[in-house]
C-alpha angles and dihedrals in degrees: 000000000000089000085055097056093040087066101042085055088050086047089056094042103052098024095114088035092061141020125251097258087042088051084042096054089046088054100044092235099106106123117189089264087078091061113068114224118236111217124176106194101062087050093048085042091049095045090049089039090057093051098055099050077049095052086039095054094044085044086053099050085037089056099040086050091053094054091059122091120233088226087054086045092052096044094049091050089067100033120040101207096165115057097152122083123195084249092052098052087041085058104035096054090036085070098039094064093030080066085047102054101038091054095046085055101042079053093056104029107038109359084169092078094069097075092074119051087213092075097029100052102102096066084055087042095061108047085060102059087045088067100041085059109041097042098109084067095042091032084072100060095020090059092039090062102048108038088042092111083073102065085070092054123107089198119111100212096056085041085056095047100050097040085046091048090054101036097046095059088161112051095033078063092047093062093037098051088074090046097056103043093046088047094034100046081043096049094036096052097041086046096054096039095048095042083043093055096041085055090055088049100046084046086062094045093059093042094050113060099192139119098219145356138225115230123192119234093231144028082266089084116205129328123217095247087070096040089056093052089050086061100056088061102112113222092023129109123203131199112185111194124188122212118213153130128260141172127230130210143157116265091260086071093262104138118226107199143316107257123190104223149168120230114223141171109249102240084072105057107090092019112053101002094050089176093174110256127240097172141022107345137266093250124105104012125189113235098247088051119150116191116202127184136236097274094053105042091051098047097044097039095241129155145182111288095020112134116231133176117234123215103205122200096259091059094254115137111222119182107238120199105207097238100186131338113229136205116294121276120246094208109036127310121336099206134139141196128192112269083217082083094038104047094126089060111102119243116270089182152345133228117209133191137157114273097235089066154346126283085359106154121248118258119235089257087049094050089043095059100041082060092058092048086053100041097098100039099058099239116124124194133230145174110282091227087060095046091053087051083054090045097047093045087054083052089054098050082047091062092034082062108032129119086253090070092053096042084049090044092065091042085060099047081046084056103043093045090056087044083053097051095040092053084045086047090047097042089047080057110054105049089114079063108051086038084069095046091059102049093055084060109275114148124212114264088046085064097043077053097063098043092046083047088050096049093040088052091048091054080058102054093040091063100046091053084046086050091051092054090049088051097052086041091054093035090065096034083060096049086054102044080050085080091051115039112028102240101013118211119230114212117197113179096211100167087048086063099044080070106071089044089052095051088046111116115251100201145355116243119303112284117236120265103224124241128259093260097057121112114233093273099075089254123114121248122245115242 
């Protein structure tokens, strides 16, 4: 043991004076790893077996070269008949199906996910991509149809455009392909986030049975002194919630989880507050009830019956029974205690509806008197529909200022700028072509005409091809938010992707006609 440590201090002492064989040698524990072999035959076998991948590779293109007419090589140098490779239609119905099936198992796993587009962006994602990839097969008929009132024309530069859009399959791809991804990105995501968010509020539509709502003026809430002025409103039936946040734990003091909860009477839940029921049932609450939902009662291993200890914002510690656990919320938890523990808390909102029933709309007198018992707290009531249409346009201008419209907004620069280049590359080369143009007799600006025609017809395209990704997107978000909101509704902010199409550039900048002294091919001609 000594000897070892003698020669770790020499190590650390001569470690930048010698190198680590040299130290090795001194110390007579060098072993033959340390020597690198010199053989002769792998490198000889590595080097053959190199040239002739090399000579194989260049025998194959030779060979494929040789089998292809002059004539066919001719012809497919002025008409590009095939645009898809056997990489590109691997790619492009791999994910296809691979949006298929994602969405068909976040449908029938975790539903749930669909309600944010953050954790649902992949299945848009994909159909895009699915479309970038597969529009030389969809450009054909797609182009045919919309550019089919120029057959009838007797004109020569439609003719052009539209003979030019279906010859050129490439590079009409080329330009789409942008195009798709910026507006479909753009259509796909919106679609999802705003469907997404009118589902949460249709959830809550179907939860919350009342005819208006009460709504404080500030972020105080409601004293006691309204609430009870509220409650000497004949023919009128109140239902204050409190929203909040509490702690569970076990009655030896382990917490549980953090829940974000509303507090409600009883007698509400099940009338006015109708969350739908997974297990037990929302009759016949005890007054100490607590209602989870599905996530929490799966991730904390909670069930119905089980006895849990609440830790209440103030601080107070309150004993809950779980009474029934109810479906998962799309928005957060969807969980509620018994207002009977939280009386202190002060009032988020009220629900209001006419005693003779549920959800039975306010008369003009009752309206009339709920608006004298608010006019010194500054809340101010109004219908629920209307508050969910408030609700739903805060969640617009949340999605109009999220970090997903700036991380689409660069998408989109990324795309136009790639429109930009591939119109530049096309125009560069085709200047053989316009040079023939020109010398049949074809001025300028009727040039810069047809190319400005052939990329705002591509935009088009492009858009429609983007429109077709966003229906099959919202088609299968639909199918799966089916599962969750009983008619669920479908945004698709159409006008919100007209933008991006609209921004998109129609032509570089004018070729140049060539001068009087330029051969055919677009080349001058030597003196």
């Amino acid at each position: 043991m000594p000897r070892f440590w003698t020669m770790l201090a020499f190590v650390a002492d001569h470690q930048r004076r010698f190198g680590v064989k040299r130290l090795c040698t001194i110390l007579n524990v060098a072993c033959s790893s340390f020597t690198i072999p010199f053989n002769v035959v792998p490198l000889l076998i590595s080097f053959v077996i190199g040239v002739a991948a090399a000579l194989a590779g260049s025998a194959a293109t030779l060979l494929r070269v040789s089998l292809i007419r002059p004539i066919e090589v001719l012809r497919e140098s002025a008409v590009e008949r095939r645009g898809m490779t056997p990489i590109r239609w691997l790619l492009g119905i791999g994910m296809l199906a691979g949006a298929v099936a994602a969405g068909i198992e976040i449908a029938r796993t975790t539903p749930y996910l669909e309600a944010t587009v953050r954790k649902y962006e992949a299945v848009p994602v994909l159909y895009v991509g699915a479309v970038t990839l597969l529009s030389p097969v969809l450009l054909r008929p797609v182009t045919r149809l919309l550019i089919g009132p120029l057959r009838r024309s007797a004109k020569a530069g439609p003719l052009l455009v539209r003979e030019n859009l279906l010859t050129s399959r490439r590079r009409t791809a080329a330009t789409v392909a942008p195009i798709v991804v910026a507006v479909g990105l753009v259509g796909t995501l919106l679609t999802m986030q705003k469907s997404g968010d009118a589902a949460v509020l249709a959830r809550q539509r179907q939860e919350i049975h009342a005819s208006a709502v009460v709504v404080p003026g500030g972020d105080l809430g409601l004293d006691a002194r309204t609430l009870d002025q509220l409650r000497a409103v004949p023919g009128v039936r109140g239902t204050p919630v409190a929203a909040m946040n509490v702690r569970i734990g076990t009655a030896h003091g382990e917490q549980i989880d953090s829940l974000t909860t509303n507090a409600v009477p009883r007698k509400a839940m099940g009338d006015t507050v109708r969350p739908p029921v997974l297990a037990d049932s929302l009759a016949s609450l005890p007054e100490n009830f607590l209602v989870i939902d599905e996530h929490a009662a799966e991730s904390d291993d909670l069930s119905v019956g089980q006895h849990v200890v609440a830790l209440l914002p103030a601080g107070r510690r309150v004993p809950t029974v779980i009474a029934a656990v109810v479906a998962r919320g799309l928005h957060g938890d969807d969980t509620y205690v018994s207002s009977a523990l939280a009386d202190t808390l002060t009032t988020s909102q009220v629900y209001l509806d006419s005693a003779v029933g549920t959800s039975r709309q306010l008369d003009a007198q009752q309206t009339a008197a709920v608006n004298r018992a608010l006019a010194d707290s500054g809340a101010h009531v109004m219908t629920y529909d209307a508050y969910l249409k408030a609700q739903r346009s805060h969640a617009a201008r949340q999605t109009n200022n999220a970090a997903v419209v700036v991380i689409l907004g660069i998408a989109l620069a990324y795309a136009l700028i790639a429109v930009a280049n591939t119109l530049i590359t096309a125009m560069a080369g085709r200047r053989r072509e316009f040079a023939l143009l020109a010398l049949a007799g074809t001025v300028r600006g009727q040039i810069m005409k047809v190319a400005a025609a052939e990329s705002a017809v591509a935009v088009v395209v492009g858009t429609a091809l983007a429109a077709v990704a966003t229906v099959l997107a919202a088609v299968t978000h639909h199918a799966s938010l089916s599962s969750l909101v009983t008619a669920a509704p479908t945004v698709i902010p159409w006008t919100q992707i007209g933008g991006p199409s609209r921004s998109a550039p129609s032509s570089p900048w004018p070729p140049r006609r060539p001068r009087p002294g330029e051969q055919a091919v677009g080349l001058r001609s030597r003196p």
